[in-house]
Every structure is written in C-alpha cells, then in structure tokens.
C-alpha positions in Angstrom: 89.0 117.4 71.3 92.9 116.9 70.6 93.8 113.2 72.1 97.1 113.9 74.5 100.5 112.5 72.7 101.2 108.8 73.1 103.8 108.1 76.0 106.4 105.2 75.4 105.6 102.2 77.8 107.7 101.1 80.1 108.2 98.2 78.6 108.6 98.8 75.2 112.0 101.0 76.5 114.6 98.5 75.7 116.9 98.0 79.1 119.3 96.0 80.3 116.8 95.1 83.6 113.9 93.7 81.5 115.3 90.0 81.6 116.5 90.5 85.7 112.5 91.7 86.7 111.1 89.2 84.1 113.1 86.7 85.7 112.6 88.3 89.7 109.5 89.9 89.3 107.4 87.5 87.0 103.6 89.0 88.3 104.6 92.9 88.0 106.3 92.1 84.2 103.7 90.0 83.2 100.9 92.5 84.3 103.1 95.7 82.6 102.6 94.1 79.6 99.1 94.3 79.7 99.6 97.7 78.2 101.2 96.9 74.8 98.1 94.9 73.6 97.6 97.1 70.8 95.3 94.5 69.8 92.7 95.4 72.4 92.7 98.9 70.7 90.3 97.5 67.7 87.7 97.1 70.6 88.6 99.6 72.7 88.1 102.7 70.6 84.2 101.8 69.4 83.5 101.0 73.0 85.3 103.9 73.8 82.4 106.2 71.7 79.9 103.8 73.3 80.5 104.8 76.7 81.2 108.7 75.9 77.6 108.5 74.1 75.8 107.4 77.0 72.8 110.2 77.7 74.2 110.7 81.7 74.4 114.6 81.7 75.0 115.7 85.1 75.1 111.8 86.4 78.8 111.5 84.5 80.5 114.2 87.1 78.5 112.1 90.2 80.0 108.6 88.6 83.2 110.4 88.1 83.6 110.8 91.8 84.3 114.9 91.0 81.4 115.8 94.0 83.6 113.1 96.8 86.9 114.4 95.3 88.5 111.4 94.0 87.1 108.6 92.0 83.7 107.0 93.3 84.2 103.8 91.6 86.7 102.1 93.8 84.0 102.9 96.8 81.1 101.0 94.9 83.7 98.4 94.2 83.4 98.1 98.0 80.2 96.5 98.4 79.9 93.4 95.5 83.1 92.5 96.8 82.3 92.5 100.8 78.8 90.9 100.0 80.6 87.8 97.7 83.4 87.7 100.1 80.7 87.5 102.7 79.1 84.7 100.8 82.0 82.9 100.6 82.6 82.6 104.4 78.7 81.6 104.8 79.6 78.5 102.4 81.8 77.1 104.8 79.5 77.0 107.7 76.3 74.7 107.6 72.9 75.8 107.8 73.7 79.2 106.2 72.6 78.6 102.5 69.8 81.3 102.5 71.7 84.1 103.5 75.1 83.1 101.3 72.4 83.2 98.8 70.8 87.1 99.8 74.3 87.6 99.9 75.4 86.5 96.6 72.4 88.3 94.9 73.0 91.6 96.6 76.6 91.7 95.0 75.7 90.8 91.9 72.6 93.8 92.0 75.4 96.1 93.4 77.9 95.0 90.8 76.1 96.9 88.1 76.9 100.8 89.6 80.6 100.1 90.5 80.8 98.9 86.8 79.4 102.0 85.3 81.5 104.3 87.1 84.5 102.0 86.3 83.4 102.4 82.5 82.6 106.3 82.7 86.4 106.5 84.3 87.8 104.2 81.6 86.7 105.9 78.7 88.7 109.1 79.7 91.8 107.2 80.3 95.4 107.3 78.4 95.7 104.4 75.9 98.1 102.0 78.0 95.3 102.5 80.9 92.6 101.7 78.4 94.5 98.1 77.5 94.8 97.0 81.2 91.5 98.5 81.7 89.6 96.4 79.4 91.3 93.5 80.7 90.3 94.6 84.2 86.8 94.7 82.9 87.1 91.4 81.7 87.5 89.6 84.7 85.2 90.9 86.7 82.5 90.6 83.7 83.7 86.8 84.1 83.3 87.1 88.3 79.8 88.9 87.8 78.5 86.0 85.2 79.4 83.4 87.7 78.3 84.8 90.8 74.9 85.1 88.7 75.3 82.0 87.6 75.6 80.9 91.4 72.5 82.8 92.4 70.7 80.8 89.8 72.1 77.4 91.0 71.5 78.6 94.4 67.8 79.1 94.0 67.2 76.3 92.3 68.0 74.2 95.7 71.5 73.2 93.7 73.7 74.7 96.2 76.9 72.4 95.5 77.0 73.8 91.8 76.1 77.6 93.3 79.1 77.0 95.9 81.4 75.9 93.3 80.6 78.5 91.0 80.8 81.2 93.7 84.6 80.2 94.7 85.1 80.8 91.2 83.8 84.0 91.0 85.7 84.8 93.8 88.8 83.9 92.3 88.1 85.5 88.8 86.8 89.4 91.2 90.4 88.7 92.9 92.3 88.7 89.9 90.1 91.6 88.8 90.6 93.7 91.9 94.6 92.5 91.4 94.4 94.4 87.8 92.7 97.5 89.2 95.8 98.1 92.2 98.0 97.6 89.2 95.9 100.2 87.1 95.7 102.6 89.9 98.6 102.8 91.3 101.3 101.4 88.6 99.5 103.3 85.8 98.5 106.0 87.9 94.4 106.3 86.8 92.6 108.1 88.9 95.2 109.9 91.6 95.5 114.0 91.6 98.2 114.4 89.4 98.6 118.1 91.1 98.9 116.7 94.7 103.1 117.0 94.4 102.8 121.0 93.5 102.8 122.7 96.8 105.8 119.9 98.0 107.8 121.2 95.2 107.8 124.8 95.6 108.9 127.5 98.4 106.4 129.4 100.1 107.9 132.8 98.1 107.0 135.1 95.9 108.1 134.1 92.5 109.3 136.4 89.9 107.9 135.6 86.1 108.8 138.8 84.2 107.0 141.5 83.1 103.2 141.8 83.1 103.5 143.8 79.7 104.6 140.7 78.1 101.2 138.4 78.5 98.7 139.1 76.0 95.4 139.6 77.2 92.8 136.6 77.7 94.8 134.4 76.1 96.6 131.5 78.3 100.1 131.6 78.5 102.8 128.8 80.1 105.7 130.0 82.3 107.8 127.2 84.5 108.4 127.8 88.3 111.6 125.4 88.6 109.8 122.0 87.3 106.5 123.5 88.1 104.5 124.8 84.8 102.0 127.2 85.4 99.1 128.7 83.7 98.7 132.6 83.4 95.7 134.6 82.0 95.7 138.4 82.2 92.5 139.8 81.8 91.3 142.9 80.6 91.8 145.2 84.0 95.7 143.5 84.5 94.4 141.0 86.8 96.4 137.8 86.6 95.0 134.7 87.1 97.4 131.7 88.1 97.0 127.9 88.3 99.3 124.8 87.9 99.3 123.9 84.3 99.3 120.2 84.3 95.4 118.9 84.7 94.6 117.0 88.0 93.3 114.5 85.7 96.0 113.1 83.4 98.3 115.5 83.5 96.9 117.7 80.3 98.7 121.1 79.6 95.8 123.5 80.6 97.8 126.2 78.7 96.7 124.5 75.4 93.2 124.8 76.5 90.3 127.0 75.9 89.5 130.2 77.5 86.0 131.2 78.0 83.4 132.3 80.9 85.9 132.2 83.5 87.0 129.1 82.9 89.9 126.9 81.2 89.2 123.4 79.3 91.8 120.2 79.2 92.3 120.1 76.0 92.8 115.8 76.6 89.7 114.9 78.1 87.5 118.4 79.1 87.9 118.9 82.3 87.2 122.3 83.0 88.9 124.8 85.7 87.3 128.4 87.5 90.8 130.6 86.4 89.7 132.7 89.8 90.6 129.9 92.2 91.0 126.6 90.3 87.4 124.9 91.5 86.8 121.5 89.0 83.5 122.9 87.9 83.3 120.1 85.2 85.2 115.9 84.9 86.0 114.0 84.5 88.9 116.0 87.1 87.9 115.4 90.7 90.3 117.0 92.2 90.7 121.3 91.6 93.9 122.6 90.4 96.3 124.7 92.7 95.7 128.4 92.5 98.6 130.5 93.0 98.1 134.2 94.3 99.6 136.9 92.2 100.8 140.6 92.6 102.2 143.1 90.4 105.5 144.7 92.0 106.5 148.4 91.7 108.7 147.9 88.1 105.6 146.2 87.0 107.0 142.5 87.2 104.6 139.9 87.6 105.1 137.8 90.4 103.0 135.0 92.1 103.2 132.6 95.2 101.2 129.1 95.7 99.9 129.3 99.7 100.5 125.9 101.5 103.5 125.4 99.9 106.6 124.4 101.1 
C-alpha cells in the first residue's frame, strides 16, 4: 500500500509570525511542535505494524466508528473520563469512599476500549498525527496507571494515598484529553475531509468534456473549480462519479484500485461503492459525495453533485 507524500509542518515553514505566537500563544506553539518529534518515529513505526497486525477482522470497521459515521473513540473516551471525574467530586465529600472507589474502577475497566479504538485510529494516521498521537497515548497510559494505582490504594483502606493519586490522574487524563482537541481539531484526525464538497460547488450541471476521452474501467481525475473528482466509465458508457479526495485523509481515490464495484485509498484502504460512494470498508467513516452524471446530445460528459450549493 503506497504511504501518502509527507506534508511540510506548520512549523517547520520558516515565517516571520513564529517568534510573535511563540511569544503570544506559548500553549498552541508549544503543542504544534509535538509534530516534528521525528524521534518518536523509531517507536512509532514498529508499533505502528503492531496495531495493523492485530487479528480484529470485522471488529476494526466497529472500533473505527465507520457503522456510527464518525470516529467511535472519542464516545468511549466519554465514560473513563465521567466515571474519574465523578470520583473526583466524591473525594471531596465525606463518607463517600466506596463509591469514589466503584467509581474509580469502572473508569479504569472502561479505559481499556476507548484506548483500542484510539490505537486502531492512530495507526492509520498521517506522520505529524502519529507524533502528537503517541504523546496523546502517553498521558493517558500515565492517567490510567494512576487511577489503577488509586483503586489499589483505595482497596487497601489507604484512601489518602488513593485520593492523592486520583487527583493526579486527573490531571495527567486532562492533559491527555488537551492533546486529543489539539489532534482532532488542529491536525484534523478524524473529521470528513469531504464535508466542504457540496458548499463549494453550484447545484448545475457541470461540463467535463467528451465521454470518448475516458478509457474504460480505468479511474480517471477531472477538477470541478477546486473540486477533484473521480470518473469511471464502465463497459455500457455508464459513468460513475465521486469526489476524489478520501473522506479519510484526504487520499487521491483516482490513484486507487478498481475492482468489484468498488475503489481503494491507495493511503490507508478505505474502500468506496463507485455506484453511490457508500464506505463499505475503514478505516473512512464517512461515504464519499456521489455526483449524478448524464451524457448530453454532442456526447459531452457532464455531471452535478445534488445538495449542493
């Protein structure tokens, strides 16, 4: 599977605002340069292969989120963090050490899914992703250990240690949910990449030259304005149309494979129904926009996205 291209980070692009946000936005610099740790690549990549090897088969789609639509791990992230910050709240009230306790183990018990998705999304990530990602991880391995640590302490009847360590772990899941807004919505992991399509096109017909000139069942790349698209003619002259740039990652579908009915990302694998753009495979959980197409009477290929506008 080709790996896409690697994109220039923002802050390796030398500008004349890099010392003003240093200086004026200390937490968003400090956090962008999470993603020039090419250091973190020597352990990213084997645990990269790790993850992609796990035996999951259909599981992998389910932790992707592709059956909800959009990512499924920042939902699971949901309940470790409303049972610990539960916890948390019972430690400051006297008499409520048992239940801070059955709350502090249920987080740590539902910790364990909302990290799996998180890996399963990781591992199909750009590289700059990857770097704040494993950073990401790291800190809420770190909140996990002491919020086990604190249902140990806890059970032990040494609930001054299991309070202390829980504030911790608190702190450490904070900074860990701080890195995944910053991975989701800086870096852009795990949004529909194909969401601005219908906003940047007229609801017209659009004309894209002469059907003669696509070759049959091979996928071809034609730009509507800024909008790339996908074409495949098959056999009878039917055209099938989608956006070209994966819902994913943004991956050129047109450099995909063809086959059953279907197109591959040729980043991560993601594969597309040509007749209407369904996800039928992730890590993609969103489906691509299918544009309708129509051969006018000079035999000019033209197509239309519905919705847009």
């Amino acid at each position: 599977m080709r790996l896409p291209l690697t994109r220039r980070s923002r802050s390796d692009a030398a500008s004349p605002t890099t010392a003003p946000a240093r200086a004026e936005v200390p937490l968003v610099w400090s956090l962008d340069r999470l993603e020039q740790l090419s250091a973190l690549d020597r352990v990213i990549s084997p645990l990269q292969r790790v993850v992609q090897a796990l035996p999951l088969g259909p599981a992998r789609d389910v932790l992707h989120g592709r059956q909800l639509g959009h990512p499924l791990h920042p939902a699971l992230v949901l309940l470790p963090m409303g049972t610990w910050l539960s916890g948390s709240l019972l430690d400051l009230l006297p008499g409520r050490e048992r239940a801070a306790r059955t709350l502090v183990g249920a987080g740590v018990l539902t910790a364990g899914p909302a990290a799996l998705a998180g890996w399963v999304d990781w591992a199909e990530q750009h590289e700059q992703q990857k770097r704040t990602g494993l950073v990401h991880a790291a800190t809420n391995i770190a909140a996990l250990s002491l919020y086990g640590g604190s249902w140990l302490a806890r059970s032990r009847g040494r609930y001054r240690i299991g309070r202390s360590l829980g504030w911790a772990g608190l702190c450490a899941a904070g900074v860990g949910g701080l890195l995944g807004g910053h991975l989701a919505y800086r870096q852009g992991a795990g949004p529909n990449k194909t969401e601005p399509v219908p906003h940047l096109l007229e609801p017209d017909w659009y004309d894209l030259g002469p059907l003669r000139d696509l070759p049959t069942g091979r996928p071809v790349r034609r730009l509507l304005g800024e909008v790339p698209v996908l074409l495949v003619r098959e056999e009878d002259d039917r055209v099938h149309a989608l956006a070209d740039r994966c819902s994913h990652l943004s991956g050129p579908l047109s450099d995909g494979e063809i086959a059953d009915g279907c197109v591959t990302c040729p980043w991560h694998g993601s594969v597309f129904r040509l007749s209407d753009g369904w996800n039928v495979k992730g890590p993609a959980t969103a489906p691509q926009p299918c544009f309708e197409t129509r051969t006018a009477a000079d035999g000019r290929l033209q197509v239309r996205l519905p919705g847009a506008g």
